[in-house]
C-alpha positions in Angstrom: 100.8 101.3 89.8 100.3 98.6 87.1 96.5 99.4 86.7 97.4 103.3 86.7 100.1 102.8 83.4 97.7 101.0 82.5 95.0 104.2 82.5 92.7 102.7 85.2 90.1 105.5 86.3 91.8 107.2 89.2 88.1 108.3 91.1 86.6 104.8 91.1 85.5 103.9 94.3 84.0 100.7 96.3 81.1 100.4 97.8 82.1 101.7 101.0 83.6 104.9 99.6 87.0 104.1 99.5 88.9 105.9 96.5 92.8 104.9 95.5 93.9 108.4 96.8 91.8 107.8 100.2 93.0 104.3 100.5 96.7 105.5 99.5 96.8 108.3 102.0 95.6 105.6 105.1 97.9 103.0 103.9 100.6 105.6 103.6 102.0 105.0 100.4 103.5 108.2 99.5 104.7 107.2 95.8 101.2 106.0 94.6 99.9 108.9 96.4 101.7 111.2 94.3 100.9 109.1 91.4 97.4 109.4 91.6 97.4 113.0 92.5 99.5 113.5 88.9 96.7 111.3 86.8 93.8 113.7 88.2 92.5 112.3 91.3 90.2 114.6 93.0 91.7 115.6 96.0 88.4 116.6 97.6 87.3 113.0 98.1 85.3 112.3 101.2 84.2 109.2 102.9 80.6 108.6 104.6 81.6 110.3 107.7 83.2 113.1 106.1 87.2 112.9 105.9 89.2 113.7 103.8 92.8 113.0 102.6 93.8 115.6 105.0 92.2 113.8 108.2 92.9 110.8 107.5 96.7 112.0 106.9 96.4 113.8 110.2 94.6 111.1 111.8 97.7 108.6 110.9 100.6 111.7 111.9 101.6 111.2 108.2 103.4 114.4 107.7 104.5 113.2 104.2 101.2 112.7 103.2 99.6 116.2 103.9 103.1 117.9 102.7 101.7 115.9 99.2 98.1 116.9 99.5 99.1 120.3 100.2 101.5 120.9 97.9 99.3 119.3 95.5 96.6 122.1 95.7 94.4 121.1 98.7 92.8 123.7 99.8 89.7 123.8 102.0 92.4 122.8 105.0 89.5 124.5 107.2 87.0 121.4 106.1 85.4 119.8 108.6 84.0 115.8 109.4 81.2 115.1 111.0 82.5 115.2 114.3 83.3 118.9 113.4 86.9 118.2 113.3 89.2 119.7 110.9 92.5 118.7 109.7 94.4 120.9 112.0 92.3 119.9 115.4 92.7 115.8 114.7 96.6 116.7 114.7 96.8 119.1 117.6 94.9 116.4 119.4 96.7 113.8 118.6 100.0 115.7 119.9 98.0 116.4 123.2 98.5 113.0 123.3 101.7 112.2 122.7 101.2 110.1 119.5 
């Protein structure tokens, strides 16, 4: 939060692909999520295998997190990963599971 007041570049990312609002969404940290998405953090982001803030939200069961990205605009909800998952299919099987 410091190094956003502070007008850090919100789309930076490391060498492995990680963004702030990737990073944010996987660590489930729902107030810097927000955060970020309100300085301008592109909420199409994608890591090397193809997810996005929604999977990885998915992924984790965050519900908070993809009622943020959603509300916050995203829209291609139909993307997929290179496994040819989309948002949706990671949850439902996740619940298949019982997680």
């Amino acid at each position: 939060m410091h190094l956003i007041k502070k007008g850090a570049e919100v789309n930076v990312t490391t060498i492995d692909y990680w963004s702030p609002l990737l990073k944010a969404t996987y660590k489930q940290y729902h107030e810097i999520l927000s955060r970020l998405i309100e300085k301008g953090a592109n909420l199409g982001q994608r890591l090397p295998n193809s997810n996005t803030a929604l999977h990885i939200a998915t992924e984790n069961g965050d519900l908070n997190s993809v009622k943020i990205l959603v509300e916050a605009g995203f829209k291609d909800i139909d993307c997929l990963n290179k496994e040819k998952e989309t948002p949706l299919m990671i949850a439902e099987k996740h619940m298949n599971r019982g997680e």
